[in-house]
MOPAC internal coordinates of N, CA, C and O (Angstrom, degrees):
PM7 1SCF
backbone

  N    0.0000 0     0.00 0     0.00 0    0    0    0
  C    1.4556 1     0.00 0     0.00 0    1    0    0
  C    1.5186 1   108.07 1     0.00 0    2    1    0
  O    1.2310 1   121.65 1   -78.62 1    3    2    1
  N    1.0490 1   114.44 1   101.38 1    3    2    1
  C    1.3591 1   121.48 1   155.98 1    5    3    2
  C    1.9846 1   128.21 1   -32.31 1    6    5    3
  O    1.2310 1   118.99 1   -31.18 1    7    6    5
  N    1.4997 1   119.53 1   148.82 1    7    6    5
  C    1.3345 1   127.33 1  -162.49 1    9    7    6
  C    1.8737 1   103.64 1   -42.21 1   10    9    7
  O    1.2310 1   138.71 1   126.05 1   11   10    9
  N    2.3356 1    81.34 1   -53.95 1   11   10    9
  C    1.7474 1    73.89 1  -172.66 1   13   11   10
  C    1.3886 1   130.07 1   -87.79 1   14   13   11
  O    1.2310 1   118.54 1  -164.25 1   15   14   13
  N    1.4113 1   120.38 1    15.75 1   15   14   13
  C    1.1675 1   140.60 1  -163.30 1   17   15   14
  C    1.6261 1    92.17 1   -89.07 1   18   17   15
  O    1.2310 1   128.67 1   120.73 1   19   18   17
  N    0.9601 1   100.90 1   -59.27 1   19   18   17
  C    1.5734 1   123.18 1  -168.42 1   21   19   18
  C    1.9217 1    97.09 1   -61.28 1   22   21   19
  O    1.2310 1   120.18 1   106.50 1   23   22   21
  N    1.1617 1   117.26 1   -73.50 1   23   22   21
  C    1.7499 1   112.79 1   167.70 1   25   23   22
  C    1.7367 1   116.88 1   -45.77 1   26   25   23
  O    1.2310 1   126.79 1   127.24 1   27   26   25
  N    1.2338 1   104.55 1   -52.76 1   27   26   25
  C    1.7187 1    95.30 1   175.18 1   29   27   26
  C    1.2932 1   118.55 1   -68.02 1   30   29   27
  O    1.2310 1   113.33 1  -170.76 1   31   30   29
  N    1.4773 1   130.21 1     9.24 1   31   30   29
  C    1.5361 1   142.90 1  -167.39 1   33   31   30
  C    1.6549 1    92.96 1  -104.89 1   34   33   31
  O    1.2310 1   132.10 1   117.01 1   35   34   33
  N    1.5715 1    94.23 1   -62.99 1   35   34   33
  C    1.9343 1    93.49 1  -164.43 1   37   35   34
  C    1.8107 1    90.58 1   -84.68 1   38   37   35
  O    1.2310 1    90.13 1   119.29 1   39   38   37
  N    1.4232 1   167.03 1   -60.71 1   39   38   37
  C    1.3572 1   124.32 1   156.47 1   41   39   38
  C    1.3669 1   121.66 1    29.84 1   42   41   39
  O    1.2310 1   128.99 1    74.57 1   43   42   41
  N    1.6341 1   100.28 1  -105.43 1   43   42   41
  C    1.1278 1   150.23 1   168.56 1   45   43   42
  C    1.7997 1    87.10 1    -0.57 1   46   45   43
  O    1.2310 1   136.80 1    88.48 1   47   46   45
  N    1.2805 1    85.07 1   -91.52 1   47   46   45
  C    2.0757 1   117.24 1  -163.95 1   49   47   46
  C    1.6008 1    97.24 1   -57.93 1   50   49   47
  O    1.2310 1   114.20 1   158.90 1   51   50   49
  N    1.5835 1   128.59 1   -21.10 1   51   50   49
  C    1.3954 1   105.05 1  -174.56 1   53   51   50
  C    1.9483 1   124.22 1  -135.16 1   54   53   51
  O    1.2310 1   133.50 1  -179.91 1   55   54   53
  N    1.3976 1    91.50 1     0.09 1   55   54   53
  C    1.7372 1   133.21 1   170.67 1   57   55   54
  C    1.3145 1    83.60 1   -31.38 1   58   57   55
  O    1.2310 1   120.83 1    77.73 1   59   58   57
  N    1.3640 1   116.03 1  -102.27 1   59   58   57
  C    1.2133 1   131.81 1  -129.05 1   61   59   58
  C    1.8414 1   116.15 1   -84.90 1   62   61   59
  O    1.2310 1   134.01 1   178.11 1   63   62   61
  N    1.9456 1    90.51 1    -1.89 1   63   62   61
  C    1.8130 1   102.55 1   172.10 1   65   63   62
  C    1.1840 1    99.42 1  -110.97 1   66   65   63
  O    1.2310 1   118.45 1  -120.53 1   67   66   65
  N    1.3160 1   120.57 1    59.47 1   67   66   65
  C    1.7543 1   110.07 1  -173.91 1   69   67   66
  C    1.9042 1    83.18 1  -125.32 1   70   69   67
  O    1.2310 1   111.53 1   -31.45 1   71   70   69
  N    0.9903 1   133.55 1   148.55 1   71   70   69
  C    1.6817 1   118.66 1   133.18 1   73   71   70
  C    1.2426 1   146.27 1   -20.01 1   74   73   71
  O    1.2310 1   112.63 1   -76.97 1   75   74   73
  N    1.7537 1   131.53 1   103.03 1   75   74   73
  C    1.1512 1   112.63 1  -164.15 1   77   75   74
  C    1.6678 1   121.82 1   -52.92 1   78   77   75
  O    1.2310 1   132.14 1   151.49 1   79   78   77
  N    1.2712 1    94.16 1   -28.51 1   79   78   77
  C    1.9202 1    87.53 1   176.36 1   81   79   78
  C    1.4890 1   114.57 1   -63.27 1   82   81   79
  O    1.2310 1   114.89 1   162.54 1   83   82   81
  N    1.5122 1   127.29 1   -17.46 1   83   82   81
  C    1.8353 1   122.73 1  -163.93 1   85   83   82
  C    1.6573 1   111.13 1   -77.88 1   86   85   83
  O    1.2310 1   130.14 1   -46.33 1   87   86   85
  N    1.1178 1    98.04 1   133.67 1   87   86   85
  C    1.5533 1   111.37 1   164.89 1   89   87   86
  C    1.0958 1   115.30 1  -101.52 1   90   89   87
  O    1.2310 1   118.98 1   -36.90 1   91   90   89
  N    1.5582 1   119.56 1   143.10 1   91   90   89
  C    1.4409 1   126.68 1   174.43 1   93   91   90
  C    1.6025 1    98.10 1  -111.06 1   94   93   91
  O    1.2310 1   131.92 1   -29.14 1   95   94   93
  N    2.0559 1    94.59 1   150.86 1   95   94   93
  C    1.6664 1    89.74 1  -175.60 1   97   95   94
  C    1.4344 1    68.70 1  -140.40 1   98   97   95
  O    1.2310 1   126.68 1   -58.92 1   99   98   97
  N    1.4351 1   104.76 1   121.08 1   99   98   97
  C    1.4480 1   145.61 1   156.67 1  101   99   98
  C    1.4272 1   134.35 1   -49.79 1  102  101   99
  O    1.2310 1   110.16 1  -120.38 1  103  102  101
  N    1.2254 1   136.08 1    59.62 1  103  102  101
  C    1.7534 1   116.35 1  -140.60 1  105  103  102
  C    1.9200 1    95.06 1  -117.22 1  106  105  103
  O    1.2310 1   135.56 1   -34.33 1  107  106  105
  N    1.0852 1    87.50 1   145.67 1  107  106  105
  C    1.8278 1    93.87 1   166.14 1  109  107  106
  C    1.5606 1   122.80 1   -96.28 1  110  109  107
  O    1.2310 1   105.33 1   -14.83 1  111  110  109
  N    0.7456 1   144.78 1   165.17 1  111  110  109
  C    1.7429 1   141.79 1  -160.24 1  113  111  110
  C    1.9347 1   100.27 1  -110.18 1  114  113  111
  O    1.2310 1   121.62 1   -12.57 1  115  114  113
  N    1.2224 1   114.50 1   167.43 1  115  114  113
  C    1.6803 1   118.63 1   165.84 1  117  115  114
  C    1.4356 1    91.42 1     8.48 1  118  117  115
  O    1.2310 1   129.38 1   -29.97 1  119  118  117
  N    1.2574 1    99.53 1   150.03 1  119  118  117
  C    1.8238 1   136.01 1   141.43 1  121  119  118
  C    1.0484 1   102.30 1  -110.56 1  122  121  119
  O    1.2310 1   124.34 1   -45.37 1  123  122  121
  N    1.9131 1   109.27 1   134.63 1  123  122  121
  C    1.4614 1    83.65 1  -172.16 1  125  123  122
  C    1.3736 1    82.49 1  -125.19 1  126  125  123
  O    1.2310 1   109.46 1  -151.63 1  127  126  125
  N    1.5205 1   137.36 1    28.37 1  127  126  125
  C    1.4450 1   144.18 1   153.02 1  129  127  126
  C    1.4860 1   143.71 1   -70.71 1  130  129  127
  O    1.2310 1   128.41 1   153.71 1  131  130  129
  N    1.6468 1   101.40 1   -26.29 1  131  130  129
  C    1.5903 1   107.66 1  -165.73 1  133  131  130
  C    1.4536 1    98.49 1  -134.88 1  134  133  131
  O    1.2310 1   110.69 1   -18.96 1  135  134  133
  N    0.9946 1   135.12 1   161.04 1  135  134  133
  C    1.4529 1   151.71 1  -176.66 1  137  135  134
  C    1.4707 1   105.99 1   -73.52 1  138  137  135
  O    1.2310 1   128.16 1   134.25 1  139  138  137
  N    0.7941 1   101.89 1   -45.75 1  139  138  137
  C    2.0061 1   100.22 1   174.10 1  141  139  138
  C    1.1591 1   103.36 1   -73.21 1  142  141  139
  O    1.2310 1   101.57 1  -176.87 1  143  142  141
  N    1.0954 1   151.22 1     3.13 1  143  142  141
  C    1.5618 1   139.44 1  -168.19 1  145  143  142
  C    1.4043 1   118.43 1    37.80 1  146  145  143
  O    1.2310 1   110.77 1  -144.36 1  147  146  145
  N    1.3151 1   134.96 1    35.64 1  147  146  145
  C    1.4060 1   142.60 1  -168.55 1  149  147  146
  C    1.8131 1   100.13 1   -68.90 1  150  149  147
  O    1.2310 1   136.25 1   -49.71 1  151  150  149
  N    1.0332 1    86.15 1   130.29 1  151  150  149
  C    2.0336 1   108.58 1  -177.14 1  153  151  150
  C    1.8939 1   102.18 1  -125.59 1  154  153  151
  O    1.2310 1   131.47 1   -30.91 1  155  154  153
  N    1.5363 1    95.46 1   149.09 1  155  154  153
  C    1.1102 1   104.05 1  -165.62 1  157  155  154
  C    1.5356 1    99.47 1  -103.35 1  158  157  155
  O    1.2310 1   118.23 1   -53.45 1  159  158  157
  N    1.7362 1   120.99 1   126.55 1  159  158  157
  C    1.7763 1   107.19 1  -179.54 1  161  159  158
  C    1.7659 1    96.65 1  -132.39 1  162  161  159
  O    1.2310 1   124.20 1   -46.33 1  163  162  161
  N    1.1520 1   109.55 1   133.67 1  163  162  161
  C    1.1158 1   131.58 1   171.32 1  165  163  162
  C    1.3951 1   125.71 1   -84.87 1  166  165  163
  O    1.2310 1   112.78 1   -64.65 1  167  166  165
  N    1.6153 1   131.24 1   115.35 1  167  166  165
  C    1.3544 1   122.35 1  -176.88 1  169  167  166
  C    1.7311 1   107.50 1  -108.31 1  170  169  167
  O    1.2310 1   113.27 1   -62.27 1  171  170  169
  N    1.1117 1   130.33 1   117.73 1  171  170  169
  C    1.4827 1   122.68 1   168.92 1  173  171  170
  C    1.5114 1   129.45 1  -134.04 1  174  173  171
  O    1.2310 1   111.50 1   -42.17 1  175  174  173
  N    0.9908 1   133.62 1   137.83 1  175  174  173
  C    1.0178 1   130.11 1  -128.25 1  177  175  174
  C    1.5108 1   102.59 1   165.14 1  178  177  175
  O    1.2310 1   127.21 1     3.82 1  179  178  177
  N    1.9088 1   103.73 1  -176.18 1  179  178  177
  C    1.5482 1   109.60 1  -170.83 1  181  179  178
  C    1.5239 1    84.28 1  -102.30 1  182  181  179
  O    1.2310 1   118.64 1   148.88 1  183  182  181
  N    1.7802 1   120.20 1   -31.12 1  183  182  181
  C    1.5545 1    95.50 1  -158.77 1  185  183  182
  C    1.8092 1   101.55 1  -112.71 1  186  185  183
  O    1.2310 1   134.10 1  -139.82 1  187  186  185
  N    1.5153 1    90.34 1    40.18 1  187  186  185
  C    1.8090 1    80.97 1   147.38 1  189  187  186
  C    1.6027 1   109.17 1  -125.77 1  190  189  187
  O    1.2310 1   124.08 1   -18.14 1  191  190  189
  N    1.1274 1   109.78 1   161.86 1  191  190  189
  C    1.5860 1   129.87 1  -169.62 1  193  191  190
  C    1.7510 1   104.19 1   -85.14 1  194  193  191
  O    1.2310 1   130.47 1   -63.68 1  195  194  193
  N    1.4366 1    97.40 1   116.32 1  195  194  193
  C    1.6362 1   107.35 1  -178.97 1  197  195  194
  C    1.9340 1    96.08 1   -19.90 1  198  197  195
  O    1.2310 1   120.72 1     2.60 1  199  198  197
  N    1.4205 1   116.23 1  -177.40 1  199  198  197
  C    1.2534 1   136.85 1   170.84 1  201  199  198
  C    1.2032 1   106.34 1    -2.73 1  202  201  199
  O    1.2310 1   113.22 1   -95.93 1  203  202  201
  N    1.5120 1   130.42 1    84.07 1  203  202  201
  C    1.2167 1   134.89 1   175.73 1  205  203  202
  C    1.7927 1   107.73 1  -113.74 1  206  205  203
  O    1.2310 1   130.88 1     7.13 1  207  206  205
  N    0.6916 1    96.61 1  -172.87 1  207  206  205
  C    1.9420 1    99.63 1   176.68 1  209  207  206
  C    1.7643 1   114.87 1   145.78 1  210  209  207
  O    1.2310 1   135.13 1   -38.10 1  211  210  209
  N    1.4790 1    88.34 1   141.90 1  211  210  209
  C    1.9810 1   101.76 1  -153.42 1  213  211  210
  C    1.6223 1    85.44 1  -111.37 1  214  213  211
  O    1.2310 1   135.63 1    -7.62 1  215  214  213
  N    1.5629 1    87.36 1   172.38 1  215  214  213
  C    1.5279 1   115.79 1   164.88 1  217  215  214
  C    0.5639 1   122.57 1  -119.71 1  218  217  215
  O    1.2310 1   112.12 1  -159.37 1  219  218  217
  N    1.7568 1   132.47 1    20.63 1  219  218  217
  C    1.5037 1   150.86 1  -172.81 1  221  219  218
  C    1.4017 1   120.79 1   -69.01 1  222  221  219
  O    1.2310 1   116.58 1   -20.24 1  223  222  221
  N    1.2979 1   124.11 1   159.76 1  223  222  221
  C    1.4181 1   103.84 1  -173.46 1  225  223  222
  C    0.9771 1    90.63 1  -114.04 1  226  225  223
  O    1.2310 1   110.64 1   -77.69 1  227  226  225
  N    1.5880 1   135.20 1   102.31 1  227  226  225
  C    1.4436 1   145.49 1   167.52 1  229  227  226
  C    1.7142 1   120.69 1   -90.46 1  230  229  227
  O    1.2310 1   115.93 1   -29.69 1  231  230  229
  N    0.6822 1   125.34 1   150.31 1  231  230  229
  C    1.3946 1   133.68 1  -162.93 1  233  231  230
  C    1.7384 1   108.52 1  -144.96 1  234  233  231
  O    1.2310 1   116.42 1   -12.21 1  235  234  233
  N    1.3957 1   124.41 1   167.79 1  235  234  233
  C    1.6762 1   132.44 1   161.41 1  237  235  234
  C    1.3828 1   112.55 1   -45.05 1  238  237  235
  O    1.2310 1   120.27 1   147.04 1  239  238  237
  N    1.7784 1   117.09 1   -32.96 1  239  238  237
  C    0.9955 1   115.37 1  -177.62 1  241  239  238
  C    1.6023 1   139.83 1   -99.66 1  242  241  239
  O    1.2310 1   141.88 1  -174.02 1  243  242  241
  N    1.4873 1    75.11 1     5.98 1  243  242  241
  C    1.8279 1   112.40 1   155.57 1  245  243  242
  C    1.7279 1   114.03 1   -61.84 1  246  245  243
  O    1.2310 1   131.90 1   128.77 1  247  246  245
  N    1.3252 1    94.64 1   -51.23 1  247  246  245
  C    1.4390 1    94.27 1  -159.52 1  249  247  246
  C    1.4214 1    98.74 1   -80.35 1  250  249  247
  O    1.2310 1   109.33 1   176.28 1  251  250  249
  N    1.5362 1   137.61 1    -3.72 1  251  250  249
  C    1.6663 1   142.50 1   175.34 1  253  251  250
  C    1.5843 1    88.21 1   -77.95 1  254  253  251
  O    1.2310 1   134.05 1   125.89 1  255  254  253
  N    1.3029 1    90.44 1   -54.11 1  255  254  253
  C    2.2014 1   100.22 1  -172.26 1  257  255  254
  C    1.6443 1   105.06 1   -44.23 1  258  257  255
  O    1.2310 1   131.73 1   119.08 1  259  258  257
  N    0.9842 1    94.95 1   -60.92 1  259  258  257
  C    1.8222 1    96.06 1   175.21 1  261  259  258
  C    1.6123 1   123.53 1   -50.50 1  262  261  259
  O    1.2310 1   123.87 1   139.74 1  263  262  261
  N    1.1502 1   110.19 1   -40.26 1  263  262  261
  C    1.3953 1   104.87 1  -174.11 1  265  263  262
  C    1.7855 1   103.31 1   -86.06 1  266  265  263
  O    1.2310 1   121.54 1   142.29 1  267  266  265
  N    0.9116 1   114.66 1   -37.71 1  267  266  265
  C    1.7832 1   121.75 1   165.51 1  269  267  266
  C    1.5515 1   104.94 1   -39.81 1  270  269  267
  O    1.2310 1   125.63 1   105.19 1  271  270  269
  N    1.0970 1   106.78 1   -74.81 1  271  270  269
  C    1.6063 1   108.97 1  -173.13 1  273  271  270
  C    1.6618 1   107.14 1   -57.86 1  274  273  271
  O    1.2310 1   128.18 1   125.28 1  275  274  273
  N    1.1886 1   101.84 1   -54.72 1  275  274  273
  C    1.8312 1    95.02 1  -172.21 1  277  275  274
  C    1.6241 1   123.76 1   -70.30 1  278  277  275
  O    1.2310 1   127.93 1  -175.94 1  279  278  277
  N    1.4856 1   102.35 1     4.06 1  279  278  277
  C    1.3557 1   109.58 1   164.10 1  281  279  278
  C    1.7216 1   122.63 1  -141.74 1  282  281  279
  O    1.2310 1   137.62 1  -157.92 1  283  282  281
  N    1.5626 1    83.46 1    22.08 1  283  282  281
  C    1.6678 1    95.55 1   172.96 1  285  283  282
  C    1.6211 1   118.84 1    63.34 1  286  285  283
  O    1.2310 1   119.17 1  -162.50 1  287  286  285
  N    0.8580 1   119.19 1    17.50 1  287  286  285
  C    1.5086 1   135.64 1   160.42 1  289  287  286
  C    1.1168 1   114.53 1   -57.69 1  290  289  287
  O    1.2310 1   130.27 1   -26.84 1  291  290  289
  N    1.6110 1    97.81 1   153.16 1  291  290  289
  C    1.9438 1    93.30 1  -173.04 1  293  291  290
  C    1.4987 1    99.02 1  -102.93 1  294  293  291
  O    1.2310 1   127.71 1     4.58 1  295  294  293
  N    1.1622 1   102.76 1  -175.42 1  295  294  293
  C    2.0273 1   115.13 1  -168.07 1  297  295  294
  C    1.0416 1    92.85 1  -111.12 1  298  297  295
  O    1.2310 1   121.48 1   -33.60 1  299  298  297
  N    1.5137 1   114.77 1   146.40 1  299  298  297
  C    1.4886 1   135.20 1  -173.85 1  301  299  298
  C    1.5343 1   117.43 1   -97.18 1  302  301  299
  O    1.2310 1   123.93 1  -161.20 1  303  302  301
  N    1.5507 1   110.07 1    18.80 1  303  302  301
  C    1.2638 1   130.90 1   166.45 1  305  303  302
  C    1.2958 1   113.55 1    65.03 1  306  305  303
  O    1.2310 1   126.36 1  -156.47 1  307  306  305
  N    1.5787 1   105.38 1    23.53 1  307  306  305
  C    1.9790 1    83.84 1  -171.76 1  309  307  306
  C    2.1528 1    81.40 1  -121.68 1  310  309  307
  O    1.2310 1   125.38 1    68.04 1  311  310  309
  N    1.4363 1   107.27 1  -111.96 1  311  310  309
  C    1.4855 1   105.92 1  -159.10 1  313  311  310
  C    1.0820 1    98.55 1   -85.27 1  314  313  311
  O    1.2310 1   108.31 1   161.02 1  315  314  313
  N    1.7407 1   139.46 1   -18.98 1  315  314  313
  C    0.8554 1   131.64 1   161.01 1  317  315  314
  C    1.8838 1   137.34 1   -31.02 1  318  317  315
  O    1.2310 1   130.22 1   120.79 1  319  318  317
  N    1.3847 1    97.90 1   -59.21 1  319  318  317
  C    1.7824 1   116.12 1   171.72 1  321  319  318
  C    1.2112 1    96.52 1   -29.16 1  322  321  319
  O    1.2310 1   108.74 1    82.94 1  323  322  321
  N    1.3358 1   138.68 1   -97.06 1  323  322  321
  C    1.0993 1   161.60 1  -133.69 1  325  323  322
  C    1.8470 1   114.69 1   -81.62 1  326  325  323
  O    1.2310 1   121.49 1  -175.27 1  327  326  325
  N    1.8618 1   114.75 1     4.73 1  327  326  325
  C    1.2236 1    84.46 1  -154.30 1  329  327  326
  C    1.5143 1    73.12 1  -103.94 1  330  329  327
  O    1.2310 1   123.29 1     1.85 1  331  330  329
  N    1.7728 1   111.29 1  -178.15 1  331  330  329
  C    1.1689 1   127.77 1   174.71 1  333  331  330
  C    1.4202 1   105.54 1   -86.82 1  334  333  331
  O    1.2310 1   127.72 1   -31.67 1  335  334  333
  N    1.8955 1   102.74 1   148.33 1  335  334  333
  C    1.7041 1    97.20 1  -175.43 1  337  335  334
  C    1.1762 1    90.96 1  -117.96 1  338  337  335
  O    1.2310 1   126.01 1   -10.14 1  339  338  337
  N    1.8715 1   106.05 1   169.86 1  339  338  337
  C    1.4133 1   118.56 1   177.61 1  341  339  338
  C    1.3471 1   103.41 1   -81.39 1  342  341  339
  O    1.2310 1   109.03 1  -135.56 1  343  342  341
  N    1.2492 1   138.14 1    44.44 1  343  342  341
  C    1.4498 1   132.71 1   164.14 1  345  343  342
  C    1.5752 1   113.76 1   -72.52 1  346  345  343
  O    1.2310 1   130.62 1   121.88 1  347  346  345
  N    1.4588 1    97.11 1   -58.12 1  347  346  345
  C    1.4290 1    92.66 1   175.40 1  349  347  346
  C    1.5765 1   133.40 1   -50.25 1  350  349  347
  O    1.2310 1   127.82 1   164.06 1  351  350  349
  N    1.3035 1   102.56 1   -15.94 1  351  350  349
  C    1.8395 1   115.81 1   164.97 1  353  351  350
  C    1.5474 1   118.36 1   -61.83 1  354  353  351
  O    1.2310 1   132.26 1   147.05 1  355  354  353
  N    1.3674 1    93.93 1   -32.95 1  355  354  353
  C    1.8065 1    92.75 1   175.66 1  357  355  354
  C    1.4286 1   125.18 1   -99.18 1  358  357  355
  O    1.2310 1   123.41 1   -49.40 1  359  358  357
  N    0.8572 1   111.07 1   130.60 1  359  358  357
  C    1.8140 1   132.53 1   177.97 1  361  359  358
  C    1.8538 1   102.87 1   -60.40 1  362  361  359
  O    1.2310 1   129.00 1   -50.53 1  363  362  361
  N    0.8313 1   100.26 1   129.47 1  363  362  361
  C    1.7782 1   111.77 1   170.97 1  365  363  362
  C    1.6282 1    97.93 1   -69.49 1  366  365  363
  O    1.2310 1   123.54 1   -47.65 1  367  366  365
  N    1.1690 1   110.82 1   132.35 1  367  366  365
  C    1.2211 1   137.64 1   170.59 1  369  367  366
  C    1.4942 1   127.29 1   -58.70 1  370  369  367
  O    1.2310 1   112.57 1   -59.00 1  371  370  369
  N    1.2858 1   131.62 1   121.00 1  371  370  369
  C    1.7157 1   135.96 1  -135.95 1  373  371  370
  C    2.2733 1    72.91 1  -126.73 1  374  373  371
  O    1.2310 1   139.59 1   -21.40 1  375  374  373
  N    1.7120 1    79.61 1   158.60 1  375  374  373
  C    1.9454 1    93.64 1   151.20 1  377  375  374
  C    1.2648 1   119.46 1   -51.47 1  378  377  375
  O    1.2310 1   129.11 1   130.41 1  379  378  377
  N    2.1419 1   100.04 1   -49.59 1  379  378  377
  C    1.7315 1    97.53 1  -167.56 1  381  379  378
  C    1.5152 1   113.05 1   -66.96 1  382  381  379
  O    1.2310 1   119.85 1   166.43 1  383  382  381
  N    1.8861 1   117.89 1   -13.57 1  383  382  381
  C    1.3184 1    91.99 1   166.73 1  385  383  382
  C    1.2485 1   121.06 1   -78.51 1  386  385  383
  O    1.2310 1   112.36 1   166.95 1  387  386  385
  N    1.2953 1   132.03 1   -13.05 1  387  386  385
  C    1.1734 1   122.50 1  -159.86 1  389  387  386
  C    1.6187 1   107.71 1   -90.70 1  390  389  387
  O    1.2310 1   121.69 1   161.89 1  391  390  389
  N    1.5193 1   114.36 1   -18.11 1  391  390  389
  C    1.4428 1   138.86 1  -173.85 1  393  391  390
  C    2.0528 1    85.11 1   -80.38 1  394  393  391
  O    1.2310 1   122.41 1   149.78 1  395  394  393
  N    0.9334 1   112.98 1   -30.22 1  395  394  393
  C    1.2159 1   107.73 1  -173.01 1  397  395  394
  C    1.1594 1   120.06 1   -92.82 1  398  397  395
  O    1.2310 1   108.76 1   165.45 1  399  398  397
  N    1.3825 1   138.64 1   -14.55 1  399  398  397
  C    1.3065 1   145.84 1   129.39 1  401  399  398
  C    1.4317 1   140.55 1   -48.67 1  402  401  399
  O    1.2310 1   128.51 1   174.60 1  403  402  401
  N    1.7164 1   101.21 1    -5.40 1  403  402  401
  C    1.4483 1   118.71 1  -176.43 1  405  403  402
  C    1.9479 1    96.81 1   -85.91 1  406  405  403
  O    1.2310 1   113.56 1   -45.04 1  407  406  405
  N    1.4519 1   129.79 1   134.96 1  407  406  405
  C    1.2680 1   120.08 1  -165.34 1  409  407  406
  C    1.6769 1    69.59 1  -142.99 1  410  409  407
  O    1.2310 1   127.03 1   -33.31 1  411  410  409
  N    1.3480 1   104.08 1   146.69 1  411  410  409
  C    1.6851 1   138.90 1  -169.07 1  413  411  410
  C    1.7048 1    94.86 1  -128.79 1  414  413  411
  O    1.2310 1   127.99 1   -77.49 1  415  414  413
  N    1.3422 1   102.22 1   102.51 1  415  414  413
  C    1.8517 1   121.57 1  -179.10 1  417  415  414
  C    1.1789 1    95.46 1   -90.52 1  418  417  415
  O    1.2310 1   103.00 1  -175.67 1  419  418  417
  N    1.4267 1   148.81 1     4.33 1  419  418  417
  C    1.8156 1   126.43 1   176.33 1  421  419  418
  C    1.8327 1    81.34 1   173.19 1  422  421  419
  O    1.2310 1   131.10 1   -25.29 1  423  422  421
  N    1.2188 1    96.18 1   154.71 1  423  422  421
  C    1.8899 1   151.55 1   153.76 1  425  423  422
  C    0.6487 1   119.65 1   -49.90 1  426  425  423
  O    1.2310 1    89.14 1   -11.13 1  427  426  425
  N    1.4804 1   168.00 1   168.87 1  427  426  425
  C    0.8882 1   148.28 1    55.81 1  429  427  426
  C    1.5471 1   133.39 1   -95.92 1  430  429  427
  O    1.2310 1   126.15 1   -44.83 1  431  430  429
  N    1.5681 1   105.77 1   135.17 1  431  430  429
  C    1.6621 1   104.40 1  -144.94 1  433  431  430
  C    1.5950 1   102.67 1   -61.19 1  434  433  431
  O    1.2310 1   111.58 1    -5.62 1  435  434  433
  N    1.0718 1   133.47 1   174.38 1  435  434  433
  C    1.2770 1   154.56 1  -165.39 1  437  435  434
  C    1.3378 1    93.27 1   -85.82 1  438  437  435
  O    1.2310 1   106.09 1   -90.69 1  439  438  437
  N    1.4216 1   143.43 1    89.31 1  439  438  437
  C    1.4433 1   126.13 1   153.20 1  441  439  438
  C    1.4629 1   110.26 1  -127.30 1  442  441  439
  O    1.2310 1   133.18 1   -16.30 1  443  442  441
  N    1.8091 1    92.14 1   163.70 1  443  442  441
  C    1.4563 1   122.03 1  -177.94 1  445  443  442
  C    1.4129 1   111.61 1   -76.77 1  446  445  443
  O    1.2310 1   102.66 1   -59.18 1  447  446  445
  N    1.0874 1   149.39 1   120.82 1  447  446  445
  C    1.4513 1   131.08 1   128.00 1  449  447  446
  C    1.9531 1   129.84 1   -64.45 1  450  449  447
  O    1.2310 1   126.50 1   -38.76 1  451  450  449
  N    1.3053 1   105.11 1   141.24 1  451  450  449
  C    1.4411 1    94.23 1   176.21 1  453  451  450
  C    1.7123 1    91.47 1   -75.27 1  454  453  451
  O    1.2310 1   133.22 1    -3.46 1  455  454  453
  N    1.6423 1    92.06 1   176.54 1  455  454  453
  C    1.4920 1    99.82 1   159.78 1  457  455  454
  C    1.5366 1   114.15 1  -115.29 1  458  457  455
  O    1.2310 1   112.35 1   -60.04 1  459  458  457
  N    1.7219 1   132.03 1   119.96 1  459  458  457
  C    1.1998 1    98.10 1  -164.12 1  461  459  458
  C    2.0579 1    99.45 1  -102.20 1  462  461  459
  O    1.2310 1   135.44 1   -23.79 1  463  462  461
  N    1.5809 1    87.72 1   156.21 1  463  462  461
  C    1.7084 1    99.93 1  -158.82 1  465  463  462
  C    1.5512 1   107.79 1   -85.26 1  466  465  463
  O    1.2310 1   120.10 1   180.00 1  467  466  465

């Protein structure tokens, strides 16, 4: 099974039992092609903004940075402290998103009952 076979599988199987508020951040490991080591990380979710993309210099120790800050955790003093997190990628959360996460599965037609007296 191939990388994306394997991600479009668990998606698939765990998308739609996750919490509407959770974001997944997607990350790939080493490059082992280019001198920068550039890795590809994916954020998706309700509170990132369709087609977005940074010039940030994010790192593994981004994604420790992120979960520290967004749950107030302390830093383990090593590369972590210092790195930049993907917080700033996400948009603070409005009503209309949350109005926008509300999905209506069926109709039902508009009827009267009498009342009988």
């Amino acid at each position: 099974m191939g990388t994306g076979q394997f991600l479009t599988a668990w998606l698939k199987k765990y998308w739609l039992l996750l919490p509407q508020k959770t974001s997944i951040l997607i990350a790939w490991d080493e490059d082992d092609n280019t001198e920068q080591n550039r890795i590809a990380n994916f954020l998706l979710g309700p509170y990132i903004t369709p087609n977005t993309s940074c010039n940030l210099r994010l790192s593994h120790y981004s994604i420790l940075k992120t979960i520290q800050d967004n749950w107030n955790l302390n830093s383990l003093e090593r590369n972590d402290k210092n790195a930049t997190t993907f917080l700033q990628l996400l948009k603070q959360p409005s009503i209309g998103d949350y109005l926008n996460t509300i999905r209506i599965i069926s109709t039902l037609p508009n009827v009267s009952f009498p009342i009988n007296a």
